[in-house]
Gaussian input, Z-matrix of N, CA and C with variables (Angstrom, degrees):
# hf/3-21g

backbone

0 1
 N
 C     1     B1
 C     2     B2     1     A1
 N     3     B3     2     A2     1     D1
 C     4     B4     3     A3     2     D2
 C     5     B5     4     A4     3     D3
 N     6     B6     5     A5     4     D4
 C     7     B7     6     A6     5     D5
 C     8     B8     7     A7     6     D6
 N     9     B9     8     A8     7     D7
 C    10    B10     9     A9     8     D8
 C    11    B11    10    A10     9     D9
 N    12    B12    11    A11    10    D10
 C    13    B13    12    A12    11    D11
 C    14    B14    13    A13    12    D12
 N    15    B15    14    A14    13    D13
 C    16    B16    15    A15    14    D14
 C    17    B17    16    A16    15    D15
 N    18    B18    17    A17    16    D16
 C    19    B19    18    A18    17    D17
 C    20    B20    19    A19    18    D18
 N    21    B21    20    A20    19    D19
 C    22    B22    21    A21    20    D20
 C    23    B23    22    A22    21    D21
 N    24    B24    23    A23    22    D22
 C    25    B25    24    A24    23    D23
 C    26    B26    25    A25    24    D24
 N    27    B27    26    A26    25    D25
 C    28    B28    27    A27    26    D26
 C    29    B29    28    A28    27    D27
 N    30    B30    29    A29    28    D28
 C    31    B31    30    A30    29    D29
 C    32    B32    31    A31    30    D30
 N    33    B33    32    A32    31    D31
 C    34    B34    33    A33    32    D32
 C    35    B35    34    A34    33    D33
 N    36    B36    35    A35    34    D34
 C    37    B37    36    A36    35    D35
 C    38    B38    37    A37    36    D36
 N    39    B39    38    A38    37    D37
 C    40    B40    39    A39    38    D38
 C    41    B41    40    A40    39    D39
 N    42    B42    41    A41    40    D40
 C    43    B43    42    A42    41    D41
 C    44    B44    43    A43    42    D42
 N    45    B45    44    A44    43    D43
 C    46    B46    45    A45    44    D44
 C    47    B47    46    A46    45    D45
 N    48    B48    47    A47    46    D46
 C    49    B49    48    A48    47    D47
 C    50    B50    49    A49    48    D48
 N    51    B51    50    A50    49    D49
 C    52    B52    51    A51    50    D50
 C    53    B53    52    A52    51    D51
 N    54    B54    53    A53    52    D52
 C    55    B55    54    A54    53    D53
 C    56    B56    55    A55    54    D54
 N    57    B57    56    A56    55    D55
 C    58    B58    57    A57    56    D56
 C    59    B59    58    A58    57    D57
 N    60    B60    59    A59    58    D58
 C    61    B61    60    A60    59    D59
 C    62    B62    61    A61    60    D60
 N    63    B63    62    A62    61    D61
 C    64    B64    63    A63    62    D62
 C    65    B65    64    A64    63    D63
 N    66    B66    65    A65    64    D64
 C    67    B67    66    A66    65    D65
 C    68    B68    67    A67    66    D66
 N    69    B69    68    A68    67    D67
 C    70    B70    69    A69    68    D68
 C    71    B71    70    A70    69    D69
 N    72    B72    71    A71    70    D70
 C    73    B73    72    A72    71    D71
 C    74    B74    73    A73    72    D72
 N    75    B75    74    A74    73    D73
 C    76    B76    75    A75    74    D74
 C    77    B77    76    A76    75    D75
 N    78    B78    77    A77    76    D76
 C    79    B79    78    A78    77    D77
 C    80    B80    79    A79    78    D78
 N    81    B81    80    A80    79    D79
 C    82    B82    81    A81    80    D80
 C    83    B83    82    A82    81    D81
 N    84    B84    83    A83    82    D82
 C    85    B85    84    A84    83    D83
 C    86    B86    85    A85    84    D84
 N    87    B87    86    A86    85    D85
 C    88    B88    87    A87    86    D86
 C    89    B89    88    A88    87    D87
 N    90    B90    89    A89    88    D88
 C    91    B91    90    A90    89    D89
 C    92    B92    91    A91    90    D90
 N    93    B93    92    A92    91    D91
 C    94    B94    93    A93    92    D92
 C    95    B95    94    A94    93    D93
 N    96    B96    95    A95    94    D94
 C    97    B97    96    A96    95    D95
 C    98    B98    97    A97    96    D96
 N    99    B99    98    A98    97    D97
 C   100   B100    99    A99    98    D98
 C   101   B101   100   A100    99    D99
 N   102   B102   101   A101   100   D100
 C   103   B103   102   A102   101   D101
 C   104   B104   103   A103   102   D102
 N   105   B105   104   A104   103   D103
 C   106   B106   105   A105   104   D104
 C   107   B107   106   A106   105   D105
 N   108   B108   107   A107   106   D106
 C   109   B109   108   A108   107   D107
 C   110   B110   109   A109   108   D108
 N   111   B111   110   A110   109   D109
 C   112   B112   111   A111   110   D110
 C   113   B113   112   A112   111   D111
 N   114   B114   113   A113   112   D112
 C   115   B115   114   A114   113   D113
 C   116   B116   115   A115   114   D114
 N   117   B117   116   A116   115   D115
 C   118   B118   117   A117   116   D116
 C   119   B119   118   A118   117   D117
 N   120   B120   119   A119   118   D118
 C   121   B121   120   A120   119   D119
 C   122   B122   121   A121   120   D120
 N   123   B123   122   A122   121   D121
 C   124   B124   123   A123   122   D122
 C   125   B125   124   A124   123   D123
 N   126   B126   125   A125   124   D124
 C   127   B127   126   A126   125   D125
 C   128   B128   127   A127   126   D126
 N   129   B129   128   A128   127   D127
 C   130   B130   129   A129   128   D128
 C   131   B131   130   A130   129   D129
 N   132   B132   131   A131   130   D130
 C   133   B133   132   A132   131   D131
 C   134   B134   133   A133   132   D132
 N   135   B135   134   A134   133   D133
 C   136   B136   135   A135   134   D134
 C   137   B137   136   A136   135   D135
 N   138   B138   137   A137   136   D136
 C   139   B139   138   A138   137   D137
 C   140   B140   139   A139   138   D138
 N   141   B141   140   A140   139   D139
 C   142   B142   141   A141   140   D140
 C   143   B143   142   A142   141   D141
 N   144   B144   143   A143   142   D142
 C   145   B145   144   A144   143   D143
 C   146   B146   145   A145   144   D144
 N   147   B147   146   A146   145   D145
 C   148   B148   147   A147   146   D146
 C   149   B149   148   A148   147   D147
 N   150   B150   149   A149   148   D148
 C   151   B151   150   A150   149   D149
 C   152   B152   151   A151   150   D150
 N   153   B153   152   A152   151   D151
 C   154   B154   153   A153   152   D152
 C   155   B155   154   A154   153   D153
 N   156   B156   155   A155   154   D154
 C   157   B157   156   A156   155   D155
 C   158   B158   157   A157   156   D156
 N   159   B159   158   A158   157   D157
 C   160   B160   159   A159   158   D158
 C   161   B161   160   A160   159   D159
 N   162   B162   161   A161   160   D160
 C   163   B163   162   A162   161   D161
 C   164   B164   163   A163   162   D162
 N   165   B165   164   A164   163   D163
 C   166   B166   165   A165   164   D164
 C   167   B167   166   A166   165   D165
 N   168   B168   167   A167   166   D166
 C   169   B169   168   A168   167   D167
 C   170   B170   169   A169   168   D168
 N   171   B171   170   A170   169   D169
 C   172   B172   171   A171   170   D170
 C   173   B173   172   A172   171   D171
 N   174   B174   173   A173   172   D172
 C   175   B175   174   A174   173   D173
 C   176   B176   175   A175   174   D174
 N   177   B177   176   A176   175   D175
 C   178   B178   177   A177   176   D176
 C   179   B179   178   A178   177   D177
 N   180   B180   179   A179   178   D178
 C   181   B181   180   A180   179   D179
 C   182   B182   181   A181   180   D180
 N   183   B183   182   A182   181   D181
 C   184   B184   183   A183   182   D182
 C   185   B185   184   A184   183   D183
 N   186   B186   185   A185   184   D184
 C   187   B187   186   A186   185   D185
 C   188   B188   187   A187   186   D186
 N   189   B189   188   A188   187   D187
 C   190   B190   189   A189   188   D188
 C   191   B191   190   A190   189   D189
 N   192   B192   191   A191   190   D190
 C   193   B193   192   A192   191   D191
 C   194   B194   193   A193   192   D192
 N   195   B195   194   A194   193   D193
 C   196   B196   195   A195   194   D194
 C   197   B197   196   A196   195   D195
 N   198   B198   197   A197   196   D196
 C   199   B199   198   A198   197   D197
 C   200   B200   199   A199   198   D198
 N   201   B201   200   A200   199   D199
 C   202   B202   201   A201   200   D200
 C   203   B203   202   A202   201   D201
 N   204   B204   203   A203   202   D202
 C   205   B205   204   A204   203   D203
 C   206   B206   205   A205   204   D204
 N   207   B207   206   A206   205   D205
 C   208   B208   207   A207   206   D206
 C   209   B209   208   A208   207   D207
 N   210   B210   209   A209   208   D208
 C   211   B211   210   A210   209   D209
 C   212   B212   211   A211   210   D210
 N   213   B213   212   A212   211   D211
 C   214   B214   213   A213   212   D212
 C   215   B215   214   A214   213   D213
 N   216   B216   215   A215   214   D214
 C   217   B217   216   A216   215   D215
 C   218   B218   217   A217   216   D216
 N   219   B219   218   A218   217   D217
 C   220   B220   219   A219   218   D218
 C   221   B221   220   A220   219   D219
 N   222   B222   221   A221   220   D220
 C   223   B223   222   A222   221   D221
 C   224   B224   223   A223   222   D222
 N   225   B225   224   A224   223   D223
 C   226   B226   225   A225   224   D224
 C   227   B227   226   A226   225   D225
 N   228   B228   227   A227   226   D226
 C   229   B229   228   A228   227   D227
 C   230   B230   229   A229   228   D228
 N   231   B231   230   A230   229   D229
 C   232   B232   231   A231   230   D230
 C   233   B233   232   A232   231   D231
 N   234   B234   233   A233   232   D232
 C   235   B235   234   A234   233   D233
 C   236   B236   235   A235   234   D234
 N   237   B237   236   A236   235   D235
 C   238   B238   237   A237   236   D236
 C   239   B239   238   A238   237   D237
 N   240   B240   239   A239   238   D238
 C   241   B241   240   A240   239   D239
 C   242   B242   241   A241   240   D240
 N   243   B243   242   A242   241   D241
 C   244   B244   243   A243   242   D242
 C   245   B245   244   A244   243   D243
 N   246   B246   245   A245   244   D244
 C   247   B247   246   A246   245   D245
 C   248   B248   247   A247   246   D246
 N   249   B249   248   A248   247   D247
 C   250   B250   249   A249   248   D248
 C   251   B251   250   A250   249   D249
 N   252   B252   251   A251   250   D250
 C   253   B253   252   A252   251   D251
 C   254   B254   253   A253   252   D252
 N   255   B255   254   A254   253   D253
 C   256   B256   255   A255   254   D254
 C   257   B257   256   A256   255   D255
 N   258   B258   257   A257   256   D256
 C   259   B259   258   A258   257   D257
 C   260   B260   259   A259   258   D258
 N   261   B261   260   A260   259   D259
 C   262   B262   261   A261   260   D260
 C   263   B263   262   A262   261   D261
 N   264   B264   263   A263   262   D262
 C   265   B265   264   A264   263   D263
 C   266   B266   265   A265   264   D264
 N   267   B267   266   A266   265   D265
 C   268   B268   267   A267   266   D266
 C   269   B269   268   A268   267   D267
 N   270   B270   269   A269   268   D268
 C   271   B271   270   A270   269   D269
 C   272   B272   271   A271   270   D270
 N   273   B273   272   A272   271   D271
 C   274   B274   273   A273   272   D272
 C   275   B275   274   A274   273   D273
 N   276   B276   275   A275   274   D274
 C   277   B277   276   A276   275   D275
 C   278   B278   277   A277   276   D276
 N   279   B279   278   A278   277   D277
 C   280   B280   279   A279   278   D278
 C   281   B281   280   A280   279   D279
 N   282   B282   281   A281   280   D280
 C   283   B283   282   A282   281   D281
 C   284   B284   283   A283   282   D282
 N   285   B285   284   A284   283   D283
 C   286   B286   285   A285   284   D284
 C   287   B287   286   A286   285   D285
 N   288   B288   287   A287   286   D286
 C   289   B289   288   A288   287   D287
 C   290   B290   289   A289   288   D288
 N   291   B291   290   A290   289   D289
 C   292   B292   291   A291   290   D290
 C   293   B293   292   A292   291   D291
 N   294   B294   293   A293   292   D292
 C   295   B295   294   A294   293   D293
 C   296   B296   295   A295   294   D294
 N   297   B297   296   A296   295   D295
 C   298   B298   297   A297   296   D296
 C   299   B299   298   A298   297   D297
 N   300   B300   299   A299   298   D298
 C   301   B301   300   A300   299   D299
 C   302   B302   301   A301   300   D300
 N   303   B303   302   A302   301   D301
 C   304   B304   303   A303   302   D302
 C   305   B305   304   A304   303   D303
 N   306   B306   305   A305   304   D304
 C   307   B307   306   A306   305   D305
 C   308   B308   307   A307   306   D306
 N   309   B309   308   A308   307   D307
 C   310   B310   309   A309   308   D308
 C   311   B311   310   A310   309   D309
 N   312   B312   311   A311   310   D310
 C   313   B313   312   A312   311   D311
 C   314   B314   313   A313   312   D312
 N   315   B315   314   A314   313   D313
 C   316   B316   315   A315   314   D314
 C   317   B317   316   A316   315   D315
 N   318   B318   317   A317   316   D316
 C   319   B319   318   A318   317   D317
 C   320   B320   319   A319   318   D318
 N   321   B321   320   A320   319   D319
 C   322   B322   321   A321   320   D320
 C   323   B323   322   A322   321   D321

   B1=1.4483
   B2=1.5215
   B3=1.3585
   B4=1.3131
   B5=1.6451
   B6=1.2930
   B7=1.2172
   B8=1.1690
   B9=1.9976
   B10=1.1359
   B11=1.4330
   B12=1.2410
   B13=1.4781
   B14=1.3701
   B15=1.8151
   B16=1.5623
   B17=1.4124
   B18=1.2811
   B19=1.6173
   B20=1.6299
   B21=1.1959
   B22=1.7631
   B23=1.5734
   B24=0.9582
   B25=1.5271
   B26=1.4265
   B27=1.3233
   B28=1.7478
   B29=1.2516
   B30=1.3698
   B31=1.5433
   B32=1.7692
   B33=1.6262
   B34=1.1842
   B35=1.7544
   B36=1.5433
   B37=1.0082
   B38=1.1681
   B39=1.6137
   B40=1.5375
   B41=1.2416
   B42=1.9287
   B43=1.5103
   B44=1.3608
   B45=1.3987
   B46=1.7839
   B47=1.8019
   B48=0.9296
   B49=1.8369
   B50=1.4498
   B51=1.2354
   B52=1.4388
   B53=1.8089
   B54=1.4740
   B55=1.4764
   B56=1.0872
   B57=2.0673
   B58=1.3756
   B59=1.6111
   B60=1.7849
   B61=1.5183
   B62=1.7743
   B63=1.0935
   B64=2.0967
   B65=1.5427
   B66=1.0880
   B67=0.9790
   B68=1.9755
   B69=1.3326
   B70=1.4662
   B71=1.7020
   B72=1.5005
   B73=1.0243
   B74=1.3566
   B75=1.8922
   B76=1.1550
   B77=1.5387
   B78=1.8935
   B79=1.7482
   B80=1.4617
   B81=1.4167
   B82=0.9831
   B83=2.0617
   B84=1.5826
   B85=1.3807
   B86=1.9669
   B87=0.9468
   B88=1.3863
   B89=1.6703
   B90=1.5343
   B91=1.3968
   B92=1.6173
   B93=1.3984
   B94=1.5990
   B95=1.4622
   B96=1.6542
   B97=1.6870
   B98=1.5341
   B99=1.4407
   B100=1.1099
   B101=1.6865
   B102=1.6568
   B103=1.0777
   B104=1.4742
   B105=1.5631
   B106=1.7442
   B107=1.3974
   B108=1.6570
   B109=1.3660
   B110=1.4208
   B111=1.4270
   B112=1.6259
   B113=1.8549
   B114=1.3777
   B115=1.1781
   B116=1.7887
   B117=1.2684
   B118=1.6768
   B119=2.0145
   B120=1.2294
   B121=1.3715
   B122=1.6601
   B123=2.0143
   B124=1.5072
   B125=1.5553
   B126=1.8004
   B127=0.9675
   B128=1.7608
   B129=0.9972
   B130=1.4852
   B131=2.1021
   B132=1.5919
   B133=1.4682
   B134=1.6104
   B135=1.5705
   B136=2.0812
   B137=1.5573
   B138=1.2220
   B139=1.3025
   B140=1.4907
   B141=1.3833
   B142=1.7669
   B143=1.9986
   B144=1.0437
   B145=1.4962
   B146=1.9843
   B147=1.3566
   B148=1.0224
   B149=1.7287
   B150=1.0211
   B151=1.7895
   B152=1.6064
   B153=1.5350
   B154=1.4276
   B155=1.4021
   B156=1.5503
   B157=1.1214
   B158=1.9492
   B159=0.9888
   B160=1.3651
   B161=1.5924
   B162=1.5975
   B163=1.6100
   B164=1.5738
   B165=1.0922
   B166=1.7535
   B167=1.6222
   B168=0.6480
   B169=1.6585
   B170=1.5398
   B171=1.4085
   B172=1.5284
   B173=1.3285
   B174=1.8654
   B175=0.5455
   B176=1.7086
   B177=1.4731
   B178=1.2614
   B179=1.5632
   B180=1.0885
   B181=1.5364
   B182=2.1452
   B183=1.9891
   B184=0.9471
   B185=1.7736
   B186=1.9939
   B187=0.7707
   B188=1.9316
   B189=0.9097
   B190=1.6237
   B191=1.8295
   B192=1.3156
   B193=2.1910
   B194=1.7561
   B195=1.5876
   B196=1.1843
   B197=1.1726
   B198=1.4429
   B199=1.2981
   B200=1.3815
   B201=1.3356
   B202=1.2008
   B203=1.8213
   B204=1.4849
   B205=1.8733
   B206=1.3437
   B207=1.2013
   B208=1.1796
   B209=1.5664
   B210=1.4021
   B211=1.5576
   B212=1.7452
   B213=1.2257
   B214=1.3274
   B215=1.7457
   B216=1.4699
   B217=1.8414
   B218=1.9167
   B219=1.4920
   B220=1.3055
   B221=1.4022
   B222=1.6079
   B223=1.4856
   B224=1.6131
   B225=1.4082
   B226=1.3821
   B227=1.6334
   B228=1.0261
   B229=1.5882
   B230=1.7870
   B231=1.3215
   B232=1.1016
   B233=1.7579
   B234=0.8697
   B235=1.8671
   B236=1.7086
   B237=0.6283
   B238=1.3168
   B239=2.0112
   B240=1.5872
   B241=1.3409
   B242=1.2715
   B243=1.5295
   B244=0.8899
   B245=1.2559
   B246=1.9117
   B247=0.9808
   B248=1.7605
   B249=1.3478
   B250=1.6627
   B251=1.2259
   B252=1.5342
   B253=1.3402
   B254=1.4601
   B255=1.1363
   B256=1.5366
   B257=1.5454
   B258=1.6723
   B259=1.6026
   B260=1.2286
   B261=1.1933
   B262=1.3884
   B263=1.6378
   B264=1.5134
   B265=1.6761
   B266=1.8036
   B267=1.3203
   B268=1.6849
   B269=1.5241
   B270=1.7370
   B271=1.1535
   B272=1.8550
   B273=1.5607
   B274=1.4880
   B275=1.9826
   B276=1.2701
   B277=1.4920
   B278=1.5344
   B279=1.1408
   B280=1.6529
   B281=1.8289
   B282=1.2599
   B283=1.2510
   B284=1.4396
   B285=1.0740
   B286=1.8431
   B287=1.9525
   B288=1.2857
   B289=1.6531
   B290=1.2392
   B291=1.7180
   B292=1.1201
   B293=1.7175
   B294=1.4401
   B295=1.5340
   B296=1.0381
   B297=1.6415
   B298=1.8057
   B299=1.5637
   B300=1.5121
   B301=1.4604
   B302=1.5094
   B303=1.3339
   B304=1.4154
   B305=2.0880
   B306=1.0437
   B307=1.6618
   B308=1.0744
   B309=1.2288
   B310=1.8633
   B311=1.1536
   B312=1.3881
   B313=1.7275
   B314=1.4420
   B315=1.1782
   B316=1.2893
   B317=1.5120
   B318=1.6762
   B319=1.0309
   B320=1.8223
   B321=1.5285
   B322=1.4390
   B323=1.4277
   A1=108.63
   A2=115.48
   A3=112.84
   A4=109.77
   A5=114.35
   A6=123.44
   A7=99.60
   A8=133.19
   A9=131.71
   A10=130.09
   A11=113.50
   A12=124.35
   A13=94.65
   A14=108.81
   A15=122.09
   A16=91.09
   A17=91.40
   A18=124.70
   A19=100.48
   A20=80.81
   A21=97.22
   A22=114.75
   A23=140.20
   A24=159.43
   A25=103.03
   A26=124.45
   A27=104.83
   A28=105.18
   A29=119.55
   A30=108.23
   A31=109.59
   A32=122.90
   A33=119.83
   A34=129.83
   A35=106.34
   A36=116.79
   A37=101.87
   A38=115.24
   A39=128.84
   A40=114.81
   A41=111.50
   A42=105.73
   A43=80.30
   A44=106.04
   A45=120.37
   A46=92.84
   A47=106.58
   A48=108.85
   A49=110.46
   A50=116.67
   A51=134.25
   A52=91.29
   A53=112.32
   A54=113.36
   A55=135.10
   A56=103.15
   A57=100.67
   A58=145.08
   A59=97.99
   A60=99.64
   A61=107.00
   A62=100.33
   A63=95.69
   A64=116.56
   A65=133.16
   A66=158.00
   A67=120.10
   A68=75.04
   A69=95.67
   A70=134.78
   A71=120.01
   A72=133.07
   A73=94.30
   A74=103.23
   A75=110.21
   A76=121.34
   A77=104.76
   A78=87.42
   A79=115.81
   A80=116.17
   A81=93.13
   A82=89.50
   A83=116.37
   A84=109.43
   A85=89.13
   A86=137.12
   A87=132.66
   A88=107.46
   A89=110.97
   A90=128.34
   A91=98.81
   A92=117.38
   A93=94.61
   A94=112.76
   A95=99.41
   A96=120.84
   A97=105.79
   A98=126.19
   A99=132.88
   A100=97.12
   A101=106.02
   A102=101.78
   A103=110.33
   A104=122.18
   A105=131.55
   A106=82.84
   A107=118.47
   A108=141.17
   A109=93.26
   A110=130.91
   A111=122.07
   A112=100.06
   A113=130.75
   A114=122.04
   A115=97.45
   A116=96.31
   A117=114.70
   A118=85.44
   A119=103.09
   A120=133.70
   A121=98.03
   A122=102.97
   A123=109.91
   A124=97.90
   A125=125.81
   A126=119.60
   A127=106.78
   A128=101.31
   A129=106.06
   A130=113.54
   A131=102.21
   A132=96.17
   A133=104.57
   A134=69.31
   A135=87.39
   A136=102.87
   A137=105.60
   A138=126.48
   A139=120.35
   A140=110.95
   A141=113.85
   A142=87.35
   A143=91.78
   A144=115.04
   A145=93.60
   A146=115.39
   A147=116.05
   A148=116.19
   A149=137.05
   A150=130.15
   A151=98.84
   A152=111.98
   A153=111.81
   A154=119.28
   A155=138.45
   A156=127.27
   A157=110.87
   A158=114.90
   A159=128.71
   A160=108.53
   A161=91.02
   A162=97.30
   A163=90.89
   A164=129.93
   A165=142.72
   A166=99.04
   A167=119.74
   A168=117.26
   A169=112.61
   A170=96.30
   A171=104.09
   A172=102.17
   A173=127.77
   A174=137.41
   A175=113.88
   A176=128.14
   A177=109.71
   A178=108.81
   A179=106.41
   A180=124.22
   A181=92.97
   A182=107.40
   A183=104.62
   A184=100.44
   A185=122.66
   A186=113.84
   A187=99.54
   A188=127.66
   A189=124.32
   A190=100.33
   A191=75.25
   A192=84.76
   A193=104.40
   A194=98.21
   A195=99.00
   A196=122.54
   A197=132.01
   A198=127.80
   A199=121.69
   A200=147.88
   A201=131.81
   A202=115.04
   A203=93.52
   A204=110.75
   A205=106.64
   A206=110.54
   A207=140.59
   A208=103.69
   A209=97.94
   A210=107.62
   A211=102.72
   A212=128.96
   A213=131.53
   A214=102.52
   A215=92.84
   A216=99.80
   A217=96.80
   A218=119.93
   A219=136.17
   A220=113.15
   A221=112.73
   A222=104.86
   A223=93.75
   A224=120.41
   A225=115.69
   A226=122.36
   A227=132.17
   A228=133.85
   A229=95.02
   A230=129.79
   A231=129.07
   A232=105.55
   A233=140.54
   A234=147.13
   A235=116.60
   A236=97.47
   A237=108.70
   A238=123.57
   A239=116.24
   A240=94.48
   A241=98.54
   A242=121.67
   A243=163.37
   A244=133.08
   A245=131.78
   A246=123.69
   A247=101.34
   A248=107.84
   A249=96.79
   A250=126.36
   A251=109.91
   A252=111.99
   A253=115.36
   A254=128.81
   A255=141.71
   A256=96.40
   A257=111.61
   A258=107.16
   A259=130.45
   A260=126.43
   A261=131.04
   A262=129.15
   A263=88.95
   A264=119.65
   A265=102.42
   A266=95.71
   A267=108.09
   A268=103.62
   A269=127.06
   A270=120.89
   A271=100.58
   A272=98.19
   A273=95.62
   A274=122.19
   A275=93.65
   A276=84.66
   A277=127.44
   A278=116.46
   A279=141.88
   A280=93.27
   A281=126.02
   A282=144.57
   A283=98.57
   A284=110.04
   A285=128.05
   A286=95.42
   A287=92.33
   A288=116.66
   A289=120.93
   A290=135.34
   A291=153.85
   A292=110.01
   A293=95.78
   A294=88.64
   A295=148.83
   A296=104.78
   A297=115.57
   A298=120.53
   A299=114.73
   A300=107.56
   A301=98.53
   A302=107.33
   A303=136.69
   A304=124.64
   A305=107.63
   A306=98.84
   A307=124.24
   A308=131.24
   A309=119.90
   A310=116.77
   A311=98.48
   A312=106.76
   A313=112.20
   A314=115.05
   A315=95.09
   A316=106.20
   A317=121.70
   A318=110.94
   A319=61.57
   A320=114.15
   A321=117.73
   A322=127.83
   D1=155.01
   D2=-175.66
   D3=-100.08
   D4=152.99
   D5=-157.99
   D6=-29.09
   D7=156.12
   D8=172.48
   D9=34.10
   D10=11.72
   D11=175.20
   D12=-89.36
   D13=144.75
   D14=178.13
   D15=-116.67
   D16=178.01
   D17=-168.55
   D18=-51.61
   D19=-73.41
   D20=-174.26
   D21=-49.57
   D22=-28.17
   D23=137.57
   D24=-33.53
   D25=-71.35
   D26=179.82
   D27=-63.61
   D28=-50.33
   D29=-157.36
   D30=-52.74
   D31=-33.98
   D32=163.25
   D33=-71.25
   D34=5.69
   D35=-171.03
   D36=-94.94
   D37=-48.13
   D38=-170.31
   D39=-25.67
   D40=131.83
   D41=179.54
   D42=-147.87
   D43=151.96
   D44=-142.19
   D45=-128.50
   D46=65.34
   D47=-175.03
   D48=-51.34
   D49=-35.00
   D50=-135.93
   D51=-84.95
   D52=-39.08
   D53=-179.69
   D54=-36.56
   D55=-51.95
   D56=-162.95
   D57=81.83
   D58=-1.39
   D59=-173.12
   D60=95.30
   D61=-7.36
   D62=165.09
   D63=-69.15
   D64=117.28
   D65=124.55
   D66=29.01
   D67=-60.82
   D68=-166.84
   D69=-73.83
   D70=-18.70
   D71=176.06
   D72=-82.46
   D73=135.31
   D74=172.57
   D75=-66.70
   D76=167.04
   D77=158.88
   D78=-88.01
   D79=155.44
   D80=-125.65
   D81=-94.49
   D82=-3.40
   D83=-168.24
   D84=-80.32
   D85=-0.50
   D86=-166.02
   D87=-106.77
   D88=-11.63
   D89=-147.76
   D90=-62.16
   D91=133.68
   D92=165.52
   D93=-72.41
   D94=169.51
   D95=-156.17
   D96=-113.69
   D97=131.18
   D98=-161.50
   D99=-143.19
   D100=149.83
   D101=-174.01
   D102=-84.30
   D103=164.60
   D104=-175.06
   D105=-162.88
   D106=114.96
   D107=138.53
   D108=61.11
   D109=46.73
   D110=164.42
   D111=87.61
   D112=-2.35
   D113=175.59
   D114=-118.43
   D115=176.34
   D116=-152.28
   D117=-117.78
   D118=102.82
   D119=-172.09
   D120=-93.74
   D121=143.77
   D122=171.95
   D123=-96.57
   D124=151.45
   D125=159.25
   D126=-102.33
   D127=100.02
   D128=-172.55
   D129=-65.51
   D130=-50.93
   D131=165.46
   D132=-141.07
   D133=141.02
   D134=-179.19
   D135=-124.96
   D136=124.37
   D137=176.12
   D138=58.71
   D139=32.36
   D140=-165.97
   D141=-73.26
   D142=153.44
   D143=173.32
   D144=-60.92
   D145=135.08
   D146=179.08
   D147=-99.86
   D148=-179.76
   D149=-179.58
   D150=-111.68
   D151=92.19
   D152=-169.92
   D153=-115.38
   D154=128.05
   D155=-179.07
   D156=-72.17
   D157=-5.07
   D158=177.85
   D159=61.59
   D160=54.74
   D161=-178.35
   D162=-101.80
   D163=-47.24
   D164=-173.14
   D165=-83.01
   D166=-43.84
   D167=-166.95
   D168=-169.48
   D169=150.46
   D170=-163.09
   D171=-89.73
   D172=-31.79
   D173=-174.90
   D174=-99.72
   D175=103.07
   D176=-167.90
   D177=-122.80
   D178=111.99
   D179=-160.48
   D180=-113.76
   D181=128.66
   D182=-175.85
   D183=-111.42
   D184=155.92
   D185=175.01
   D186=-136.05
   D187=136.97
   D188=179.90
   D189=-132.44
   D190=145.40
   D191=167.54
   D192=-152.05
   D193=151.61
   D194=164.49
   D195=-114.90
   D196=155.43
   D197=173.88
   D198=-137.84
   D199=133.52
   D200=172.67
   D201=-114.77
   D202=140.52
   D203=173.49
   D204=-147.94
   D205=139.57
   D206=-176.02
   D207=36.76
   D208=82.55
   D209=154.80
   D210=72.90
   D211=-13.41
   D212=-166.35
   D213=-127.70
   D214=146.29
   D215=-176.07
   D216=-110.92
   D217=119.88
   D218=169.72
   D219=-87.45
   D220=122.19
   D221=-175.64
   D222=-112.43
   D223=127.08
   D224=170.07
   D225=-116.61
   D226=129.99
   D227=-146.04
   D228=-126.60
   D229=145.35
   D230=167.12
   D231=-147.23
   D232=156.76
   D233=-140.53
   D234=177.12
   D235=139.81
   D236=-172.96
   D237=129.22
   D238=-139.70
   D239=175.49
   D240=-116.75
   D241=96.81
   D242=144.37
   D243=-64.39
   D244=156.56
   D245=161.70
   D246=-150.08
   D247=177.28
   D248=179.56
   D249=-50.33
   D250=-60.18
   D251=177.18
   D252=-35.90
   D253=-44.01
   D254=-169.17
   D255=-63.20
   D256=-70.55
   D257=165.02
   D258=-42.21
   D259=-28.98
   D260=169.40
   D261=-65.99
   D262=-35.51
   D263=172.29
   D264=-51.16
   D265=-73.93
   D266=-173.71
   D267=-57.00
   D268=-31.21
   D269=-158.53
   D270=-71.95
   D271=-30.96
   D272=-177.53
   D273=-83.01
   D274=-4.54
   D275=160.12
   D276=-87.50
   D277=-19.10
   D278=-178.73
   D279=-39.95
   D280=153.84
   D281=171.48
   D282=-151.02
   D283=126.05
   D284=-179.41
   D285=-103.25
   D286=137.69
   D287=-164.91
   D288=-128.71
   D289=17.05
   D290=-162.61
   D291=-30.70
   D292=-46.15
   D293=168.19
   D294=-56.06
   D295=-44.25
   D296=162.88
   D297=-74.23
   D298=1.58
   D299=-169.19
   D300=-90.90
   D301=137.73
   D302=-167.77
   D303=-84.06
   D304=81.69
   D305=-168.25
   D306=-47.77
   D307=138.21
   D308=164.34
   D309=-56.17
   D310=169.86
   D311=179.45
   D312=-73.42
   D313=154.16
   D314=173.74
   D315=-90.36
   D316=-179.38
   D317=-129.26
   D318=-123.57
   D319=141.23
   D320=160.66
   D321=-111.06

């Protein structure tokens, strides 16, 4: 998050470049809430059709969430042939580590 910026501030900030005009990613202040490591996680897209050369899977189903701890917002994405439950599976092994995560430089 950027200095003194709150939660609620990105989440109205959020701008989703990556889409393209798909449909399917939620917005994201309405998004339902899923748990990540004891915090209350957005699932931003569930099951959007993914852009697949159908080298990994024929079936390529995308899922993304966001979550924020300690001062920082984690976006985690999983793709392939997939379904929620499965995302949900991996979402509950996740441990968020705010302390050891490392900032970039800033850019001069």
């Amino acid at each position: 998050l950027a200095t003194g910026q709150t939660e609620d501030q990105w989440v109205a900030a959020y701008f989703r470049p990556y889409v393209g005009g798909l449909p399917c990613p939620s917005d994201l202040p309405t998004a339902p809430r899923l748990p990540i490591d004891g915090h209350s996680g957005y699932l931003n897209v569930a099951g959007c059709e993914a852009s697949s050369d159908g080298a990994i899977a024929s079936r390529d189903v995308e899922f993304t969430a966001f979550v924020f701890a300690g001062n920082r917002v984690y976006q985690i994405t999983l793709d392939g042939d997939v379904d929620l439950a499965y995302f949900e599976a991996v979402l509950a092994t996740l441990t968020l580590d705010p302390s050891s995560a490392i900032d970039p430089p800033n850019p001069s």
